[in-house]
SERO-4910 file (N, C-alpha, C, O; in steps of 0.05 Angstrom, whole numbers):
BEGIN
 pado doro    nc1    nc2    nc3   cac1   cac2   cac3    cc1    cc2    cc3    oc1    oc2    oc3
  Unk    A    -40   1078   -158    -61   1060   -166    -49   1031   -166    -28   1024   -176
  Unk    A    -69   1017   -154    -48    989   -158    -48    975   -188    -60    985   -207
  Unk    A    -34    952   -188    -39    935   -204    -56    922   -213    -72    909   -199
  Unk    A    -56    925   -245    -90    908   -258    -75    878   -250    -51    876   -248
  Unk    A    -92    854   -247   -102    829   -243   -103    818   -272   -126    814   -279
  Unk    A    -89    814   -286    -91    804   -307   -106    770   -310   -108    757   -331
  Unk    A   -112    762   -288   -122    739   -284   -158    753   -292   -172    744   -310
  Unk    A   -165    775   -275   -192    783   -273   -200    787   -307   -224    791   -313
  Unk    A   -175    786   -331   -191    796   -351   -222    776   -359   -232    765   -340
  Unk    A   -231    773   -378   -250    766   -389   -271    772   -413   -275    796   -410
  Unk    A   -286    763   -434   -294    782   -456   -320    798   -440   -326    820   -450
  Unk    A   -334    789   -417   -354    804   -405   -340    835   -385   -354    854   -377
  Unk    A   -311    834   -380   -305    848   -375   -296    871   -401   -302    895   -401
  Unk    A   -283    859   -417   -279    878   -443   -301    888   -451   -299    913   -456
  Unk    A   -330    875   -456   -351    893   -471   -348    914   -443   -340    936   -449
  Unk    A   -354    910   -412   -356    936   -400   -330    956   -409   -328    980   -415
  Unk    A   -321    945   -407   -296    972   -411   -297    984   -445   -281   1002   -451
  Unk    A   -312    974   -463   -314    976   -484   -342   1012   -485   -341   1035   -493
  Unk    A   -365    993   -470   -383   1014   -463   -371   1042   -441   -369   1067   -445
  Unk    A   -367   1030   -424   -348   1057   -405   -337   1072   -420   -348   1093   -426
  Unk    A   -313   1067   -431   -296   1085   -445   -300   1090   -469   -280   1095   -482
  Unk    A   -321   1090   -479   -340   1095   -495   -346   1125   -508   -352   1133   -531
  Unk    A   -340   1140   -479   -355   1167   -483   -321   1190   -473   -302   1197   -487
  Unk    A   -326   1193   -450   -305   1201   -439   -273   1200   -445   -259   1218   -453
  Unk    A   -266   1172   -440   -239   1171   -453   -239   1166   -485   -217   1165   -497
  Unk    A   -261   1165   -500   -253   1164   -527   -248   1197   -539   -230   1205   -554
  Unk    A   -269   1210   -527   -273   1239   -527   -245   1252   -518   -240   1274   -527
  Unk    A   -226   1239   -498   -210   1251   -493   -181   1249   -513   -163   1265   -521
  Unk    A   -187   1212   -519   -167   1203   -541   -168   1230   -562   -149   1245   -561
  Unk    A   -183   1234   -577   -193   1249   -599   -182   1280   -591   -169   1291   -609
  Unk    A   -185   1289   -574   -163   1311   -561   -134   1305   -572   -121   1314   -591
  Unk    A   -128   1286   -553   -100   1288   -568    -87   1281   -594    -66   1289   -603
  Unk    A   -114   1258   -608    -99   1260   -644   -100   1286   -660    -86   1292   -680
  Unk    A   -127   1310   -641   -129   1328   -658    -98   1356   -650    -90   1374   -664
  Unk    A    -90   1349   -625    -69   1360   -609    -41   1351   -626    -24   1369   -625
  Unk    A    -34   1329   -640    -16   1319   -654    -19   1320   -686     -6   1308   -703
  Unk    A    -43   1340   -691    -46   1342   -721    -36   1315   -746    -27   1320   -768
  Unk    A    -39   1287   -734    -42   1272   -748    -45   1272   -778    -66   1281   -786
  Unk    A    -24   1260   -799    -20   1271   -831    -37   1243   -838    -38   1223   -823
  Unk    A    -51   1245   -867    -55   1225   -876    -24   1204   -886     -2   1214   -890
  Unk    A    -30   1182   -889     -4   1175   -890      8   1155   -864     15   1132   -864
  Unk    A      8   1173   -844     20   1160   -825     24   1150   -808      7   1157   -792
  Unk    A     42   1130   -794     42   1108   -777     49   1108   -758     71   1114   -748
  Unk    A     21   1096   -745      7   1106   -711     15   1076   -690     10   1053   -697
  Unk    A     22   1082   -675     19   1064   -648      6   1065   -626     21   1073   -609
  Unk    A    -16   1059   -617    -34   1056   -600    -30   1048   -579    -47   1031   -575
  Unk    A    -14   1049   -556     -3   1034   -536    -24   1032   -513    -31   1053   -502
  Unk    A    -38   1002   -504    -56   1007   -495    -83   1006   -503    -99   1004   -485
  Unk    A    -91   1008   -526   -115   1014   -549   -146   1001   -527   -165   1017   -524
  Unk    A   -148    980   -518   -169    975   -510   -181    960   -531   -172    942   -544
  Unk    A   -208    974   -533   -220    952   -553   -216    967   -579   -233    967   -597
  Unk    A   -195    979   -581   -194    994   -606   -215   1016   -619   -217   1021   -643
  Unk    A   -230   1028   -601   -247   1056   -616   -225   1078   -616   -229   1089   -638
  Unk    A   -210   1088   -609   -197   1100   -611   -171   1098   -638   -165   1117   -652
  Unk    A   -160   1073   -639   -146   1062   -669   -164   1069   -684   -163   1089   -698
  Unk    A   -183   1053   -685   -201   1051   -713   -206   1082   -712   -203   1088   -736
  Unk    A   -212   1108   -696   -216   1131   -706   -194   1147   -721   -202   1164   -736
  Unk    A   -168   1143   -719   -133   1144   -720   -139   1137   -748   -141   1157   -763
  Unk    A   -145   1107   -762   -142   1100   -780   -154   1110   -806   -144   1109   -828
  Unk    A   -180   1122   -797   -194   1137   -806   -181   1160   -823   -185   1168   -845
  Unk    A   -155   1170   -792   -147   1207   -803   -122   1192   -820   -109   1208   -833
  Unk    A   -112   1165   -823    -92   1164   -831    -93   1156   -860    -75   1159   -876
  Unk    A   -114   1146   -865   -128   1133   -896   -116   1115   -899   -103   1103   -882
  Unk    A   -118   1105   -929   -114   1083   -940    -77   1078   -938    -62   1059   -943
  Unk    A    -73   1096   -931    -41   1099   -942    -24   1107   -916     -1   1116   -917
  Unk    A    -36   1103   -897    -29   1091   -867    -34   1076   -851    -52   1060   -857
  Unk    A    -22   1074   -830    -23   1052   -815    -26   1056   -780    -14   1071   -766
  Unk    A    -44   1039   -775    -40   1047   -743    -45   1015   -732    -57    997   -743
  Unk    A    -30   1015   -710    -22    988   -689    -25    987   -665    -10    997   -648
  Unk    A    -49    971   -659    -68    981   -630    -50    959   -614    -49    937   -624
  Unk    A    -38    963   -592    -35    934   -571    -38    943   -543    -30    964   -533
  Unk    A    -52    922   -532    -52    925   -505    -52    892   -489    -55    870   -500
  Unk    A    -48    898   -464    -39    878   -451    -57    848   -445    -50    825   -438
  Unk    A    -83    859   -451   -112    845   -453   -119    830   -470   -130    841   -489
  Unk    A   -117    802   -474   -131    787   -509   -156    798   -514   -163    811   -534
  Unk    A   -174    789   -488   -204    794   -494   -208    819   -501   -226    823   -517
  Unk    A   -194    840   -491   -194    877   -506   -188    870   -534   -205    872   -552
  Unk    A   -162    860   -539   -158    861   -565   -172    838   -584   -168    842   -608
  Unk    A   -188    814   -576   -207    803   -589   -233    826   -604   -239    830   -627
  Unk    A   -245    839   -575   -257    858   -588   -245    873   -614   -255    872   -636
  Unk    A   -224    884   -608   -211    906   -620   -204    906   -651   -197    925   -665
  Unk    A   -208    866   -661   -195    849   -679   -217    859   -699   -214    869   -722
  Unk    A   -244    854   -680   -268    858   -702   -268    881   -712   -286    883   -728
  Unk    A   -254    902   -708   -254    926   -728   -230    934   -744   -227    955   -755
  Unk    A   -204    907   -744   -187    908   -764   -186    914   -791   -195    893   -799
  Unk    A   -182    926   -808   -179    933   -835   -151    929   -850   -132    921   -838
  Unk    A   -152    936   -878   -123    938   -885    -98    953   -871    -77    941   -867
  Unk    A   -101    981   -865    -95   1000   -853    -98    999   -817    -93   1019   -804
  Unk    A   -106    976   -806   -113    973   -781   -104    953   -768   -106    934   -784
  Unk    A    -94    946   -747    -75    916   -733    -83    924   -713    -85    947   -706
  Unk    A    -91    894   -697    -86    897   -669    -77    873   -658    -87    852   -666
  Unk    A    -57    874   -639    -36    857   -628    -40    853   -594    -50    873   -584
  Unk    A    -36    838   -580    -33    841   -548      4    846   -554     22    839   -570
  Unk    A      2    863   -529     28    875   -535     23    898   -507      1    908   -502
  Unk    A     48    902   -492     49    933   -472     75    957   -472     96    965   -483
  Unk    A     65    960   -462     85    989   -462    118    985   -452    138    999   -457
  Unk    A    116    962   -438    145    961   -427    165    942   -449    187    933   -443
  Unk    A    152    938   -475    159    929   -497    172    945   -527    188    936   -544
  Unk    A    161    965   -525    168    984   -553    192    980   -559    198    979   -583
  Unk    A    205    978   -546    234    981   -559    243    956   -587    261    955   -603
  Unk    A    211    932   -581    222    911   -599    213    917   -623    212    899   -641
  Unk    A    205    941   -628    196    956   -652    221    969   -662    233    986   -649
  Unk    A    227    962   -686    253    978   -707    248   1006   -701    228   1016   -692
  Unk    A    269   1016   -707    273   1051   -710    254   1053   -733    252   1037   -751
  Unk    A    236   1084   -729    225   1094   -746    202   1073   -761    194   1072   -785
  Unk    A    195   1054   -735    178   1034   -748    146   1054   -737    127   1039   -732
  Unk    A    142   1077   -735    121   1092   -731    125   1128   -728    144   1141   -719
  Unk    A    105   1136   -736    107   1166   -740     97   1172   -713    113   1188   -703
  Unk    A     82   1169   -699     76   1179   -673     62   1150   -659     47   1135   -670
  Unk    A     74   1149   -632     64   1133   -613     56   1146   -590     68   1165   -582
  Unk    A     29   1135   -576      8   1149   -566    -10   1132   -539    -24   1111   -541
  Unk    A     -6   1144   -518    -14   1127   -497    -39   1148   -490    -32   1169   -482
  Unk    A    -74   1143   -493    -95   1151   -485   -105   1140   -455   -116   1118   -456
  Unk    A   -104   1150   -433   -113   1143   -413   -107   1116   -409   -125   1098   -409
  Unk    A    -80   1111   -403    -55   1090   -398    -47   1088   -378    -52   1069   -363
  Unk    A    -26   1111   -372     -1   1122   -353    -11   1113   -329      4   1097   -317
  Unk    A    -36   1120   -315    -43   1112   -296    -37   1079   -292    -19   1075   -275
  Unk    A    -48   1058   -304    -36   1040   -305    -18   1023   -298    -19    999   -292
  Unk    A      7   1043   -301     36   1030   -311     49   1034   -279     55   1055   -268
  Unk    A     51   1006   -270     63   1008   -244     92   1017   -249    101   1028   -229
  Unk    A    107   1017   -265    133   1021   -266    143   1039   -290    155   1031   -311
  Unk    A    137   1064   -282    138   1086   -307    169   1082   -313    180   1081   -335
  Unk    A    180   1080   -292    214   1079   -304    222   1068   -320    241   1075   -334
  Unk    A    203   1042   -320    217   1024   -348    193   1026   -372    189   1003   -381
  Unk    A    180   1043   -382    167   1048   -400    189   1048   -417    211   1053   -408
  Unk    A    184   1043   -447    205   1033   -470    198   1053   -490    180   1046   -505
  Unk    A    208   1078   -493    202   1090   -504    215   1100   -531    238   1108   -530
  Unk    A    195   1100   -561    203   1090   -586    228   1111   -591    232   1133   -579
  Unk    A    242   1099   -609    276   1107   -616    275   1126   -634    294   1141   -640
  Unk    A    246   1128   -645    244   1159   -662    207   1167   -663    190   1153   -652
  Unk    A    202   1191   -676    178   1208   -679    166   1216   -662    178   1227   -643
  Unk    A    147   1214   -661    131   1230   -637    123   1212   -616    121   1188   -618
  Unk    A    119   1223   -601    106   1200   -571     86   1226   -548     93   1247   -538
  Unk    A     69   1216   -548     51   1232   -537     34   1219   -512     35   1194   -513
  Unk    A     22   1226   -495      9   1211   -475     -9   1233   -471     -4   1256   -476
  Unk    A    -38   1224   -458    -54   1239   -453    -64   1231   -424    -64   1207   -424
  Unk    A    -70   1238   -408    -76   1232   -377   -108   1253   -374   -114   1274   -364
  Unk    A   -119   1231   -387   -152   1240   -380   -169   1232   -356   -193   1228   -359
  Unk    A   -158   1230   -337   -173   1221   -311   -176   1260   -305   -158   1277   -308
  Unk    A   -204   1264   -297   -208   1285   -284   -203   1288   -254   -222   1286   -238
  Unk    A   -178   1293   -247   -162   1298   -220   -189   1313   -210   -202   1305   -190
  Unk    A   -196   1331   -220   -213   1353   -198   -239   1329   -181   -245   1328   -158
  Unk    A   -249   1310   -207   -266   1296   -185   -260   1285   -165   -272   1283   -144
  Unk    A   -228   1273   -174   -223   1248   -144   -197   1271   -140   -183   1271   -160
  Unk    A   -191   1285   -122   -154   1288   -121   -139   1268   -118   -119   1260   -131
  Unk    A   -149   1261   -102   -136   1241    -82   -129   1211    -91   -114   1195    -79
  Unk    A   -147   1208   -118   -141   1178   -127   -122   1185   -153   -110   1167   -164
  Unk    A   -120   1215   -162   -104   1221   -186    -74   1234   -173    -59   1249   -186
  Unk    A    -72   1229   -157    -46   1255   -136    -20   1239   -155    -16   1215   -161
  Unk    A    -12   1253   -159     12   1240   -173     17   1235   -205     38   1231   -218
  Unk    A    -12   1237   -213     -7   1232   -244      4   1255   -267     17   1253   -288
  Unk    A     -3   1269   -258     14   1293   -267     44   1294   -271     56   1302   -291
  Unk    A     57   1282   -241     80   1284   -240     91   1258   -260    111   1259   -275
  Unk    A     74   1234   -255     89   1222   -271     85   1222   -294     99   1207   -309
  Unk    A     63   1240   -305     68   1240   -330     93   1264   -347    102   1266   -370
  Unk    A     98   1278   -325    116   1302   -333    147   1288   -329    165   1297   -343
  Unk    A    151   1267   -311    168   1246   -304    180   1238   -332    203   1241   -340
  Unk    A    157   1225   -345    157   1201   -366    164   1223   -390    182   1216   -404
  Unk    A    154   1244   -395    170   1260   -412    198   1277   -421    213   1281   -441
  Unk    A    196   1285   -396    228   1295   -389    258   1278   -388    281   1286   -393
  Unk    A    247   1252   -381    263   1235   -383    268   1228   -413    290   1221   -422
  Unk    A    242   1230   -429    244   1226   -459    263   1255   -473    277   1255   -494
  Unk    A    260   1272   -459    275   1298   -466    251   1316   -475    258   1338   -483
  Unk    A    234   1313   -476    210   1342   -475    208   1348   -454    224   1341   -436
  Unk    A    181   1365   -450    165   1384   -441    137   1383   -430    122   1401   -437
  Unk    A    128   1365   -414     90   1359   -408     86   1385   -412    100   1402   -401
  Unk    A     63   1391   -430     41   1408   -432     22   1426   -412     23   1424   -388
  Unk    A      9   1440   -424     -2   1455   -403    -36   1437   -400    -46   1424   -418
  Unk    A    -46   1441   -379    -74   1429   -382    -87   1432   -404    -89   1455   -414
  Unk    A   -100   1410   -419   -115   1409   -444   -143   1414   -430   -161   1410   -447
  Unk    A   -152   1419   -407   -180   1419   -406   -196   1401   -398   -199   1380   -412
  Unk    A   -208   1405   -379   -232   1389   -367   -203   1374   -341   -209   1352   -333
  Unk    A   -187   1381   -334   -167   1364   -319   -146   1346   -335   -130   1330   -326
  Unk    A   -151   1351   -358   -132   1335   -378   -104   1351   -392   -102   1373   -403
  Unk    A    -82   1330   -386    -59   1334   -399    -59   1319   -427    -69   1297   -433
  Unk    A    -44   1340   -444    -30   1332   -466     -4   1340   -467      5   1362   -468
  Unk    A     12   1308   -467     48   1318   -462     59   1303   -491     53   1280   -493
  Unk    A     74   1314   -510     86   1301   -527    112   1309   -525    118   1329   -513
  Unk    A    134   1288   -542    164   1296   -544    166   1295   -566    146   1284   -576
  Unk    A    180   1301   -581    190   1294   -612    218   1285   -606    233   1297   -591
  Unk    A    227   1254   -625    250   1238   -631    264   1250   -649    251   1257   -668
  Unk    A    295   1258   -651    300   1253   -675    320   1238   -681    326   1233   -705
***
């Protein structure tokens, strides 16, 4: 997949991608918080978040007494994303080839929802120094093959190198791959 155009962002482009991913990839996000049995309490990283429906649902399972931290590479995503901040809720521009400038054990699980595709350069994804890290690859391969050929592998890539295991199909064409840090 090529490279997003970070020049093309815009807030008329964020509300579409706000409505789009709306149904489908939020539906799929929600797979995998329920796949990671998420504790009240604990502190989530969003890598990628969008306009944040997916955080704000996180924050929800995490209550008052957790924390979750939406960033993605987009202002205008994360402008949206701002308006549903809470005590328990942040959102930052921020990407994936950055985590590392996050302290050890500065989160209980970090979580990429229909991302991976994205990331021109899986090799240097920065992946957190402890807890869980999970990715979910909700593009339904069966509709397009041919525009998903490969995401599998790199998502089984991006794990193994972390030292887990990619998952078996979660359904509907969807992976859920997590590693555990210790």
């Amino acid at each position: 997949m090529p490279a997003y155009d970070f020049a093309l962002d815009s807030s008329d482009l964020a509300k579409t991608y706000e409505h789009v991913s709306a149904n489908h990839q939020f539906r799929a996000g929600i797979q995998l918080l329920d796949a990671l049995q998420i504790a009240p309490s604990s502190r989530l990283l969003d890598v990628g978040c969008g306009t944040g429906a997916l955080a704000e649902y996180a924050a929800g399972i995490t209550g008052p007494g957790g924390y979750v931290l939406g960033i993605d590479p987009l202002p205008h995503r994360i402008a949206l994303a701002a308006l549903r901040a809470r005590s328990n809720l942040e959102f930052r521009v921020g990407n994936a080839y950055e985590l590392s400038d996050f302290p050890d054990q500065s989160f209980d699980v970090v979580y990429l929802n229909a991302v991976l595709h994205w990331l021109t350069d899986k090799k240097s994804l920065a992946l957190p120094p402890a807890g869980h890290f999970a990715i979910i690859t909700c593009m339904d391969a069966r509709l397009d093959p041919a525009k998903y050929a490969g995401l599998a592998e790199d998502d089984a890539h991006v794990i193994s190198n972390a030292g887990g295991r990619a998952s078996d199909d979660a359904g509907g064409g969807r992976r859920v791959s997590a590693v555990t840090f210790t």
